[in-house]
Each structure stands twice: as C-alpha cells, then as structure tokens.
VMD Tcl script that draws the C-alpha trace (Angstrom):
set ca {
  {1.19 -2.28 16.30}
  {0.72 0.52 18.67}
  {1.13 3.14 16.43}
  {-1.83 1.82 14.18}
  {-4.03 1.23 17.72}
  {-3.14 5.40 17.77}
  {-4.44 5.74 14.09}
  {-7.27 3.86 14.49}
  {-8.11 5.91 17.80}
  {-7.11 9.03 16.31}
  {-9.70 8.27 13.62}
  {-12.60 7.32 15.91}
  {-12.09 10.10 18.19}
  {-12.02 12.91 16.24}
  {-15.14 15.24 15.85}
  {-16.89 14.81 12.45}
  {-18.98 16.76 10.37}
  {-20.75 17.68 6.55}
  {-17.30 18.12 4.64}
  {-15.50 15.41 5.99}
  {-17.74 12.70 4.13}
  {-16.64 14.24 0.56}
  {-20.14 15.25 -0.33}
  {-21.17 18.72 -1.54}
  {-23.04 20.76 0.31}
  {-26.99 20.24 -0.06}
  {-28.27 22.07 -2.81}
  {-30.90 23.72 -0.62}
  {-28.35 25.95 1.97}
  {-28.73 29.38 1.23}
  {-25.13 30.70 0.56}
  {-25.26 32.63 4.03}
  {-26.06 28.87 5.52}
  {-23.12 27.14 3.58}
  {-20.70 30.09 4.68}
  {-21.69 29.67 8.28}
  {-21.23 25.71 8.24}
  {-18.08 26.18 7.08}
  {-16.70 28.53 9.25}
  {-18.03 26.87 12.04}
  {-15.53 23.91 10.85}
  {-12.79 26.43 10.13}
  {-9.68 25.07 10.16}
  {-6.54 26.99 11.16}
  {-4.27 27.68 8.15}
  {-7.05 27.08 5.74}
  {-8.74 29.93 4.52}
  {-12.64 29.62 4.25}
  {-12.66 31.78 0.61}
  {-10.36 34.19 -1.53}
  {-11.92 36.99 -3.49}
  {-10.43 36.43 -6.61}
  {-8.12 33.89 -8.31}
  {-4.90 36.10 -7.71}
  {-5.60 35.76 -4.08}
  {-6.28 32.14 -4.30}
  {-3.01 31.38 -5.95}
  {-0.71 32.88 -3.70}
  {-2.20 30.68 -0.53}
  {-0.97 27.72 -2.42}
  {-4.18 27.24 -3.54}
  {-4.02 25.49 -7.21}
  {-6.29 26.01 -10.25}
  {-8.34 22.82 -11.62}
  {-11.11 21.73 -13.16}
  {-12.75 18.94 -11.18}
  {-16.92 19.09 -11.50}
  {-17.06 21.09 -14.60}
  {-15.42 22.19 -17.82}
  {-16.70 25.78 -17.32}
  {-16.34 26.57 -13.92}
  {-12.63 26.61 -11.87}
  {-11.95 25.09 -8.72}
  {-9.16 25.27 -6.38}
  {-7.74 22.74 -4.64}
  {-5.34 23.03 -1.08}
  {-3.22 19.85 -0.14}
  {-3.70 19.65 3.30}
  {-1.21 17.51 4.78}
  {2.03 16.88 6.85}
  {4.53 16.98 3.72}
  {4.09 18.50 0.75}
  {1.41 21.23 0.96}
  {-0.15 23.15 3.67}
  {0.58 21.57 7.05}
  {-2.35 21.44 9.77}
  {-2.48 19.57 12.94}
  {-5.43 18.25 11.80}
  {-3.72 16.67 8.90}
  {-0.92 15.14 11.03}
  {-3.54 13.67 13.66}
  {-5.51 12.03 10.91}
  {-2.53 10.96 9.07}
  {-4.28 11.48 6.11}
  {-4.01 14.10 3.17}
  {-7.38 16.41 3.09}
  {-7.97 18.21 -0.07}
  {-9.87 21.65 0.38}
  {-11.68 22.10 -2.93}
  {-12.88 25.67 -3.43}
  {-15.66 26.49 -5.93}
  {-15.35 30.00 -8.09}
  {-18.82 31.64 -8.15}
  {-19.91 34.57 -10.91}
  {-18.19 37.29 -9.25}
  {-14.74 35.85 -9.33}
  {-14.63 34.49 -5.49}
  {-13.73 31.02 -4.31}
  {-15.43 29.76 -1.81}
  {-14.65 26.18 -0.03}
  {-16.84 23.53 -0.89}
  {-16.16 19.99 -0.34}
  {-13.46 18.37 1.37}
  {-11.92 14.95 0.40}
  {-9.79 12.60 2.79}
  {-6.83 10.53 1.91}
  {-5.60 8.18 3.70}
  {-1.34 8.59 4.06}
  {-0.27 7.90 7.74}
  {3.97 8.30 5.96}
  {3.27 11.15 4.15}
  {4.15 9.35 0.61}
  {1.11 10.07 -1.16}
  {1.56 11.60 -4.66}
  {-1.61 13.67 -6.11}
  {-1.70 14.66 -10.07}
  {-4.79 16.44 -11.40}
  {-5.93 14.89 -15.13}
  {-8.21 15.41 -17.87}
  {-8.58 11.48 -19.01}
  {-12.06 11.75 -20.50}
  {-11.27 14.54 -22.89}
  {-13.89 16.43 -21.65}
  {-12.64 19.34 -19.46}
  {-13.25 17.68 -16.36}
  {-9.69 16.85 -14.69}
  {-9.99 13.53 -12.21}
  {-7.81 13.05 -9.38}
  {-4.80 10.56 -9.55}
  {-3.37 9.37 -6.33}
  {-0.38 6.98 -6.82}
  {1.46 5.57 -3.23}
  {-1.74 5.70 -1.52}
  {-0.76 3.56 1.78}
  {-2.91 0.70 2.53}
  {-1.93 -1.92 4.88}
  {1.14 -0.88 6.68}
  {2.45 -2.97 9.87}
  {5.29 -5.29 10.41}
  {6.21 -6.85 7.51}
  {3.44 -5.45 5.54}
  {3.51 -2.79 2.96}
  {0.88 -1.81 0.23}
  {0.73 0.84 -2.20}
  {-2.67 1.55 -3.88}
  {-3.64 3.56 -7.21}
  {-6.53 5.68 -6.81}
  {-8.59 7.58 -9.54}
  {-11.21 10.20 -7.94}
  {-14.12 12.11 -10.47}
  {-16.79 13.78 -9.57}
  {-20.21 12.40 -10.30}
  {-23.94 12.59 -8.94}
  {-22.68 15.37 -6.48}
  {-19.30 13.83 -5.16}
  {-16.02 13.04 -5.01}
  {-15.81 8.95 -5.64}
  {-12.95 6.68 -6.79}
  {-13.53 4.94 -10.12}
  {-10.61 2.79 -9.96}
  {-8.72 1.54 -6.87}
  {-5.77 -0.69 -7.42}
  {-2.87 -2.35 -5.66}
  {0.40 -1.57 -7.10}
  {2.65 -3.05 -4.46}
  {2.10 -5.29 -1.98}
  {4.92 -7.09 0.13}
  {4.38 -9.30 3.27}
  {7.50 -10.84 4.41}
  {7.16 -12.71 8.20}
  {10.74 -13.93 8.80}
  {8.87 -16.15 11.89}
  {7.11 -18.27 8.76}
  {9.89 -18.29 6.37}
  {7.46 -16.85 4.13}
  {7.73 -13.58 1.55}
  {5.16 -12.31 -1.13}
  {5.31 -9.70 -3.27}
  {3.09 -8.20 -6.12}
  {3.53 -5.52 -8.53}
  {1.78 -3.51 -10.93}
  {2.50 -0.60 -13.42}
  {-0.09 1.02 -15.49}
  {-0.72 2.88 -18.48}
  {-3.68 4.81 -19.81}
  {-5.02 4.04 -23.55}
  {-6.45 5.85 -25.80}
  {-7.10 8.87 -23.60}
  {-9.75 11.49 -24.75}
  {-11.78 8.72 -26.68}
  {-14.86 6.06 -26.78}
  {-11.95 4.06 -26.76}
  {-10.57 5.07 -23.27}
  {-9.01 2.51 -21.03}
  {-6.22 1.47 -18.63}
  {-3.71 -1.51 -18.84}
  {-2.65 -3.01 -15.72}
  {0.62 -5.38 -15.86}
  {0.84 -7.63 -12.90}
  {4.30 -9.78 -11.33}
  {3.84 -11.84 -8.75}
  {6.57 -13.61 -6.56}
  {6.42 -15.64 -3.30}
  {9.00 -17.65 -1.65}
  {8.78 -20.13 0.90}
  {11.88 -21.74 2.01}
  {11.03 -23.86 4.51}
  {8.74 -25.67 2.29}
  {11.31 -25.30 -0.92}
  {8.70 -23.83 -2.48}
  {9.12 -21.06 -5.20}
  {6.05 -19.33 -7.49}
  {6.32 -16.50 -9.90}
  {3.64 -15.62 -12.51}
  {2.56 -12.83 -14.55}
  {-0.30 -11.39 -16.48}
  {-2.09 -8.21 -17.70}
  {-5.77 -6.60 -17.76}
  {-6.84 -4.44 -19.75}
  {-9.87 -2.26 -18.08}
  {-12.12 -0.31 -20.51}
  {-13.65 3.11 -19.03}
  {-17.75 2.61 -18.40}
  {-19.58 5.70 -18.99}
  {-22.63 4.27 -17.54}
  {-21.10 3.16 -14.48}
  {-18.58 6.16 -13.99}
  {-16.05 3.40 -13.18}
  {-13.35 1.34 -15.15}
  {-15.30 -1.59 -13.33}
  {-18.47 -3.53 -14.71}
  {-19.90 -5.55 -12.60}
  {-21.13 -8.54 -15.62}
  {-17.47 -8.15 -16.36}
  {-15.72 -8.92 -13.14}
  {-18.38 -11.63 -12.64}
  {-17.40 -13.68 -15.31}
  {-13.76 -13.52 -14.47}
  {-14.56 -14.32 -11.15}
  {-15.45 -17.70 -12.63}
  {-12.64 -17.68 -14.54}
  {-9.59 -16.68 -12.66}
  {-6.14 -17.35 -13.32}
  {-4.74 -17.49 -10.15}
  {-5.83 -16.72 -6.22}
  {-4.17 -13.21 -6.84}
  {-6.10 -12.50 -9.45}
  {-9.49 -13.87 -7.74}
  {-8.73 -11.19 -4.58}
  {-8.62 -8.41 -6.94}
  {-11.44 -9.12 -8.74}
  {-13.42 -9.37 -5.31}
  {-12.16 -6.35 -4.21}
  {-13.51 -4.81 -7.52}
  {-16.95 -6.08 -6.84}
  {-16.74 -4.53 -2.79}
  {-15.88 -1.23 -4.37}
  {-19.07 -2.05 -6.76}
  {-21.30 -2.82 -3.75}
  {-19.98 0.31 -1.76}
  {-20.81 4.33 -1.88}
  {-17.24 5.35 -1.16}
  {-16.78 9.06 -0.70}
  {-13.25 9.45 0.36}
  {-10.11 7.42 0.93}
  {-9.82 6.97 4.83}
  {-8.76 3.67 6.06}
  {-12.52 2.47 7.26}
  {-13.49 2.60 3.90}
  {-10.47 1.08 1.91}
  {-10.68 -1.56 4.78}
  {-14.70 -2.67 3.90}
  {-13.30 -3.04 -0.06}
  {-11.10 -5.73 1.81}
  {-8.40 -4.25 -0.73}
  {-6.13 -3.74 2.38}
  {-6.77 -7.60 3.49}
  {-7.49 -9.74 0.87}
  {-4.05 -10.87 -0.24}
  {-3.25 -12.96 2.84}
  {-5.17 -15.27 1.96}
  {-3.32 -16.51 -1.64}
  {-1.98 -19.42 -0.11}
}
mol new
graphics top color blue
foreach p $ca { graphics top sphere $p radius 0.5 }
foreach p [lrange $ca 0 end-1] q [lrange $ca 1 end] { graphics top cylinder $p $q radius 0.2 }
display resetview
C-alpha cells in the first residue's frame, strides 16, 4: 500500500509538459520552435536528434515505421530494464518511448513521446505491421494494471497512430488474480490471443477466455469459458464498435464478460493518449473485476 501512495505521488508531482501527453507537436511550430521545446525538456541520456540513421542505431535507437509507410521513425525504450535507463523512467515507473521522426535530409529528430505504465519493469514491447499497410502498431503484452496485495493484472495493449497520435485500439486483460486469504476467496482470469487474417479486409483478433474462482468458506466452486472474436474497424481505428459492444452488453454471458464489455465502451467514451495509470484507471479496466460476485 505505501509503495502505490509513492506511485501515485510520484505521478502527481512530477513536472509535465507537450510530449508527455503522446500528442505530436502542433503543426504550426516552426522547426527552430519544436527544437527549442524539446530541448528545454531534455532528458539526460536521451539524445534530442541524430544526424543520420547510422548514428541513430548505435544509441539503441531502433528503426520502425509507426505514422507512415514512407517515412522511418526511431523509437528509444526508456525505462528501468530493458532499454535505456533514466531516473525519470524509474520515478515514473513507467516505460517512455522516445519516437524520433527522419526528415528529408536524413536526420532524426524527437517527436512525440508515449508513456507506459510498468511500476515491475515486466512490460514487453513488439513493433507490428497488422494492417498490411506499412504502418507497424505497437504491441505491449504484461502491461501492469492493478498491482497490490493479492492483486495482479496483466493487460494487452495495441497502440497506432491516427488523427495525429499515439492511441490504443485494443486494451485487454490477460490475467487477472485476486486472492484475499482474510475472505477465503480467489479469482482468476485468463486470456490468450491470436491475430486472424492479418494484412486483410478480413483482419481480426480472437480472444479465448478461462475463468476460475473459489470460495471455500461458502463451498462454492465456478469455472467457465468462452471466446470473442473482435473484427478490426477501419472507421473507428479500433477493434471496438460501439453498436457492437452494446448489444452484447444486453446479452452477456456472464458478470466477467459484462465488465469487459464496459470497459470497452470507457475506452470508447475516452481520448486516451498514453498508458499511465490515471488513464487505464478512468477505463475502470484496472477495477472492474471486483465486482463479479
């Protein structure tokens, strides 16, 4: 408990400013003007451009594709484990990626910034091409979400670019365990996923769900599966539609199922721009599943 009262404070009390919100840069800023801003924000251990690719690439800085098929990006992990370590980083407990954009003459020049929340370190970032259209999307798998005595949650987040930034178009749990040994009481959900049909009209991703809780006290025992199958909406940059999730709403299987779907239609309602806790926490995906029984 007092180490989250710590992350909460360290999250409240640090200084904020343009890049950490995920957005780019206003069109409008005159290159001198976005240079400035940035180095203004500089960040120690995290360069503010490279002049070419060459240089980019040995400061662990890795080629992608994220806003557009013809023009390279580079990304930096900023983080505690795993990538480039800042204080910064460790203080937010939170993986920052620095995304660097290449301009004509060959120089990349940071961008946008996008924050993930990962107060254990165990976040795992993968860089894909789902749509079949150049454009790589960011996968995040062990994103942490509720963490606290016998609490644990692992999310799945996709990140694309679209309309100018960085949002997720799918955020899912893939584990969740709550065991109080006080209440007798354990609860434990989990999903895997697969992508279908990548690189088509057809594109879409098949979550399979198990669910188990135990309650001894009360002799009581359930266990129940399913699967979803979520088809990719163009329209909505999102796997989610909101007429969709409506209707199952109405016609949910099981209370599980009903707290995902709600959480579907909070991320619907919501501009999210990056993955700190505050904003996973008004999706109610980090709270929701308390209240299956």
């Amino acid at each position: 408990m007092i180490s989250r009262i710590l992350f909460f404070f360290s999250v409240f009390l640090l200084p904020t400013h343009s890049l950490v919100s995920g957005q780019h840069f206003d069109e409008n800023y005159l290159p001198i003007k976005k240079y400035m801003k940035l180095v203004q924000n500089h960040v120690v251990g995290i360069p503010i451009s490279f002049k070419d690719e060459s240089e980019a690439l040995s400061k662990n800085c890795k080629i992608h594709r994220l806003k557009d098929k013809d023009k390279k990006n580079c990304v930096i992990e900023e983080r505690e484990y795993g990538g480039v370590y800042t204080k910064r980083a460790f203080y937010q407990r939170s993986i920052i990626l620095n995304i660097y954009e290449q301009n004509s003459a060959g120089e990349f020049y940071k961008d946008t910034e996008f924050t993930i929340l990962s107060p254990y370190g165990r976040g795992k970032i993968r860089y894909e091409d789902l749509l079949g259209n150049g454009k790589e999307f960011i996968i995040v798998e062990n994103l942490e979400g509720a963490t606290g005595s016998g609490v644990s949650q692992d999310i799945l987040a996709i990140v694309g670019w679209h309309r100018n930034k960085f949002a997720p178009v799918l955020l899912e749990t893939t584990r969740y365990m709550e065991a109080f040994l006080t209440s007798h009481r354990q609860q434990e959900l989990r999903a895997s996923y697969n992508f279908l049909n990548k690189g088509t009209n057809n594109f879409s991703i098949r979550l399979e769900y198990e669910f188990l809780a135990i309650f001894p006290k009360l002799n009581i025992t359930k266990q129940f599966s399913w699967n979803e199958e979520l088809a990719w909406n163009e329209e909505n940059f999102s796997f989610y539609s909101k007429e969709l999730e409506k209707v199952k709403l109405n016609n949910f299987i099981n209370n599980v199922e009903k707290s995902i779907i709600q959480v579907r239609l909070n991320i619907l309602d919501l501009d999210i721009n990056n993955l700190s806790f505050e904003l996973l926490d008004k999706t109610k995906i980090v709270s929701l599943y308390t209240k299956w029984f």
